[in-house]
C-alpha positions as semicolon CSV with decimal commas, in nm:
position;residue;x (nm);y (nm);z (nm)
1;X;-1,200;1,074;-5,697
2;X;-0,810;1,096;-5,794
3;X;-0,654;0,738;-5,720
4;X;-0,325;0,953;-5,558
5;X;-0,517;1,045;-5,276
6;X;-0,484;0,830;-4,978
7;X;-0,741;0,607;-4,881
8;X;-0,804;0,222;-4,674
9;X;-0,545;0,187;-4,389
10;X;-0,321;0,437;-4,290
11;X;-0,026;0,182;-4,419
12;X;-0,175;0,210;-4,743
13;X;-0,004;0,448;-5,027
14;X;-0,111;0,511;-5,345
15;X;-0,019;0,379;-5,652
16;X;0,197;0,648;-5,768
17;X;0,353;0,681;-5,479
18;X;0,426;0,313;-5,474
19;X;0,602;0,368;-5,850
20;X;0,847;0,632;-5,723
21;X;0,944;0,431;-5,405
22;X;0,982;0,081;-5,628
23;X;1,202;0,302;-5,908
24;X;1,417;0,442;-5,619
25;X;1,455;0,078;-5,466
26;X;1,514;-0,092;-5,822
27;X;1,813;0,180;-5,862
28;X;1,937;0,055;-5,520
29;X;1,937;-0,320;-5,600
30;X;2,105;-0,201;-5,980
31;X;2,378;-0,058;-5,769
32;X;2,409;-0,384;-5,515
33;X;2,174;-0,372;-5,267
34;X;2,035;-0,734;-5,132
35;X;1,659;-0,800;-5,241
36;X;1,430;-0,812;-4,887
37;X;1,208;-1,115;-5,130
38;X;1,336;-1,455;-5,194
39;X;1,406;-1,455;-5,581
40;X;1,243;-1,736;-5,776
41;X;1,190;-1,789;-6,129
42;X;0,951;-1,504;-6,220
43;X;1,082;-1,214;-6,031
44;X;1,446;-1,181;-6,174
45;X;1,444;-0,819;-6,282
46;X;1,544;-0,490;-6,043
47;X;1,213;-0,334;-6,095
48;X;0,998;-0,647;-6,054
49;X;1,154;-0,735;-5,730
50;X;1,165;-0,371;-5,582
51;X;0,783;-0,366;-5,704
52;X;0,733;-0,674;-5,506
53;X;0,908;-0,521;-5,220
54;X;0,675;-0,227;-5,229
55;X;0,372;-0,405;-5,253
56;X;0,487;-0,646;-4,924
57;X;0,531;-0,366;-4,759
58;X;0,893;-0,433;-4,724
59;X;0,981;-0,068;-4,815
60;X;0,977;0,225;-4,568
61;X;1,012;0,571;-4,740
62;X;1,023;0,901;-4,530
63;X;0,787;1,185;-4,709
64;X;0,945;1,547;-4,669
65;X;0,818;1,857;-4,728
66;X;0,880;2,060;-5,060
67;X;1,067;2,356;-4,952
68;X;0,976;2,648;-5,064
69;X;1,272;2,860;-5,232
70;X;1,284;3,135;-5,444
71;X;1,521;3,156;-5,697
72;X;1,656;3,468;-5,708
73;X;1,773;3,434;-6,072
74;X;1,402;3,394;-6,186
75;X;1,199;3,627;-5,919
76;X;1,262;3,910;-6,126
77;X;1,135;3,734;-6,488
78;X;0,783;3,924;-6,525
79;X;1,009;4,250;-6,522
80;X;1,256;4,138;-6,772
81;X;0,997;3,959;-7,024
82;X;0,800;4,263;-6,972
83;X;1,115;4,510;-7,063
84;X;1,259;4,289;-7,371
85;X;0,967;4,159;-7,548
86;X;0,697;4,468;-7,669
87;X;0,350;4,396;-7,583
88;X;0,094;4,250;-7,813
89;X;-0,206;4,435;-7,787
């Protein structure tokens, strides 16, 4: 079973999820945001406390869907790898 799957309570995310939402919040406190935790004496650093954050709960992330877009500068790259480079057969 792949730990990125959601499991437990519906409050629950998984781990790797929790890494991208504590990096996003540790770039908000680097820029001045106000920690949601009381700092003490262990947690001093940006990624501890938003870590901390995340874990509490403290954190609320919106998940969007991946568009899907086609880039027209690449939709056509079989054809031209097919033109320019011969075939090995």
């Amino acid at each position: 079973m792949s730990d990125s799957q959601p499991k437990g309570e519906p409050g629950e995310i998984s781990r790797f999820r929790a890494v991208v939402v504590a990096a996003l919040r540790a770039e908000q406190l680097r820029r001045g945001s106000k920690p949601r935790i009381e700092l003490d004496g262990k947690r001093h650093k940006d990624t501890s406390i938003a870590m901390e954050e995340v874990r509490r709960g403290l954190i609320t992330f919106t998940q969007f869907a991946r568009p899907n877009v086609q880039d027209p500068a690449t939709s056509n790259l079989q054809l031209v790898v097919e033109r320019f480079v011969p075939a090995i057969r």
